[in-house]
Phi, psi and omega in degrees: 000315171277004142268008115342291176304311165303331174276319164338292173309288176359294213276339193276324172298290163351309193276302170306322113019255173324308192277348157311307171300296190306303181319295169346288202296312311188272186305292154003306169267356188257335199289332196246029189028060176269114183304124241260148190265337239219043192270091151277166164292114185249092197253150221288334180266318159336292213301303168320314146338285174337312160306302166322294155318284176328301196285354148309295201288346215234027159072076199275158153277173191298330193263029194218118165219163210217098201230117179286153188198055183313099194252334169274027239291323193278347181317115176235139173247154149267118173189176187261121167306343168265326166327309204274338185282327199268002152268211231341293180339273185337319160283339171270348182283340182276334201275315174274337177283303215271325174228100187266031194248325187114177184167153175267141211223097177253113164302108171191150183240155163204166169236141157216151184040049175091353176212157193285102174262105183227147197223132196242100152229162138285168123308006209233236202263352175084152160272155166292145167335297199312291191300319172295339183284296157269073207269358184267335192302119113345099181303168132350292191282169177277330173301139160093012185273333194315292178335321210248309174322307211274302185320299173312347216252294182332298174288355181258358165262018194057057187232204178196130190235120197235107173264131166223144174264130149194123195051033240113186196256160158199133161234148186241132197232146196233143170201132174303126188254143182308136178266000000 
């Protein structure tokens, strides 16, 4: 059994490991404003679901809910679906890694005047000033990337990404919606 557990973790590390590289690898090519290659129609609530799911499904605790609020259901964007999935993923994964107390994660879309609107908070403890003051800065460190990764992934959809603590962490992200 402890040796079970140990090739788990292993594997587990690994994996972050990886996607630690691919974020690298991600931003990198976003630092040089290279337009997402790989652009279809996409639409913004499956894909959030979608998501939504997996960290259900990949075992979210009990002390973490998560709750959607789709007001545009037909809302379509142009963008790259893998690019677009792994920011969201990142904002939302953050709302659980960051508040290990637990927290409520609320998801909602609207569409107005031709964009997209979509907005990710918590309830839970907020980020520091200092990282929201820098959401465009690529860090040092390997810690902190997700944030400055969505912003690039966003803008590079013609979109816009706005971080703030208010009562929690929150962000509202704009994307031109398709007509």
């Amino acid at each position: 059994e402890a040796t079970l557990f140990g090739k788990r973790k292993e594997c587990d590390n690994a994996e972050k490991m990886k996607k630690l590289i691919e974020d690298l690898n991600l931003i990198s090519s976003l630092e040089y404003d290279m337009q997402p290659s790989k652009k279809k129609e996409i639409r913004l609530c499956p894909l959030l679901r979608s998501i939504v799911t997996e960290i259900i499904n990949n075992g979210l605790p009990g002390k973490y809910e998560i709750n959607l609020d789709f007001k545009h259901e037909a809302a379509v964007i142009m963008g790259d679906e893998a690019l677009l999935e792994r920011a969201f993923f990142n904002l939302i994964n953050n709302s659980i890694v960051h508040n290990k107390n637990g927290c409520t994660i609320n998801i909602s879309e609207y569409v107005e005047k031709g964009t997209v609107y979509i907005k990710i908070s918590d309830n839970g403890i907020g980020v520091p000033d200092e990282v929201i003051k820098n959401i465009t800065v690529i860090p040092k460190t390997a810690h902190g990337l997700g944030l400055p990764m969505a912003y690039r992934v966003f803008r590079v959809h013609g979109g816009k990404m706005k971080a703030e603590n208010n009562k929690g962490f929150s962000v509202t992200i704009e994307l031109p919606a398709l007509s």
